[in-house]
C-alpha positions, 0 to 999 in steps of 0.5 A: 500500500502507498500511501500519500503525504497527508495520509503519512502524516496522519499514521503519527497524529493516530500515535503514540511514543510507546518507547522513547530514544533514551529507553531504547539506548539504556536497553541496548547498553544493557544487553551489549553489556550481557553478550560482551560478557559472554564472547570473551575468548571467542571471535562471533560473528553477529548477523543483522537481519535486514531491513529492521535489524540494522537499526539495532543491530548497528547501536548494538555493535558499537557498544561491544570492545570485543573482536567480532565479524559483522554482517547481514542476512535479508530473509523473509517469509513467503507471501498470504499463500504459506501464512504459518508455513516455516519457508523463508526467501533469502534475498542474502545468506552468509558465506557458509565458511564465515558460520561453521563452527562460530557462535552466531548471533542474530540481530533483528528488531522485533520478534513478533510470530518468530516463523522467519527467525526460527527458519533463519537459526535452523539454517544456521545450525544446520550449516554448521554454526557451533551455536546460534543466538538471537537477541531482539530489541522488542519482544511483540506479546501476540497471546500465543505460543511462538516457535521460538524464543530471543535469547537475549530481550530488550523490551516487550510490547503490546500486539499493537502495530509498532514502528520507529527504530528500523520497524516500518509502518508501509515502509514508512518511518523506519528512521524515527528513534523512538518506537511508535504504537500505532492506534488505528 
């Protein structure tokens, strides 16, 4: 759906800041605090998905000290036809020499239904990641069970359409630094 100017503008007028810029940066300084406790000894490669998972991802990675690869995945599910289904489209995986036998983690900024992170961390264990991670800026409660669970969890939110800090609202606002709700 494209939506014209005034109809943008009216997304952020029904709105409302759910998570502020400072909340945001506390959270990721305490979960970059956790994981760089954890890779001491070891060089991990950290794993952004795109295109919402660079936001945080990019805060994330510049409070670690450590030695790290970074890089990116661009993975989605398919279309209405598969809704539920564990298939995914890889518009780009990681160089499989890059993954086998590291400890992986992946960056994304909401873990909402958990299908695509599910088959994006089976694929990487299957590919011959020691160990395979996943930390999400936002935990989304959807009030049902999900196939998978974050590792490391930087805040939770109501099942409202949220955008702001790498999540769109039609491919809008993924700019803004502070998490929006919107109330239809």
């Amino acid at each position: 759906m494209q939506l014209n100017y005034q109809q943008a503008l009216e997304i952020l007028k029904n709105s409302e800041i759910l998570y502020s810029k400072e909340q945001l940066v506390q959270c990721i300084g305490r979960m970059a605090k956790q994981i760089e406790s954890e890779i001491v000894g070891e060089i991990p490669i950290f794993l952004s998905v795109m295109n919402g998972g660079m936001f945080f991802g990019s805060s994330l990675l510049q409070q670690i000290s450590g030695a790290f690869v970074s890089d990116y995945i661009h993975a989605s599910r398919y279309g209405d036809a598969t809704f539920g289904s564990s298939h995914i489209t890889w518009f780009r995986q990681p160089k499989l020499e890059d993954i086998q036998n590291k400890t992986v983690y992946i960056l994304d900024d909401i873990l909402d239904e958990g299908h695509t992170l599910s088959e994006i961390k089976r694929f990487l264990l299957d590919a011959g990641a020691k160990e395979c991670k996943i930390a999400v800026l936002i935990d989304k409660d959807i009030g049902k069970v999900k196939p998978i669970t974050a590792d490391y969890v930087g805040l939770s939110a109501p099942n409202h359409f949220l955008f702001g800090y790498g999540m769109d609202i039609y491919g809008l606002y993924r700019q803004l630094p502070d998490i929006y709700m919107y109330n239809s």
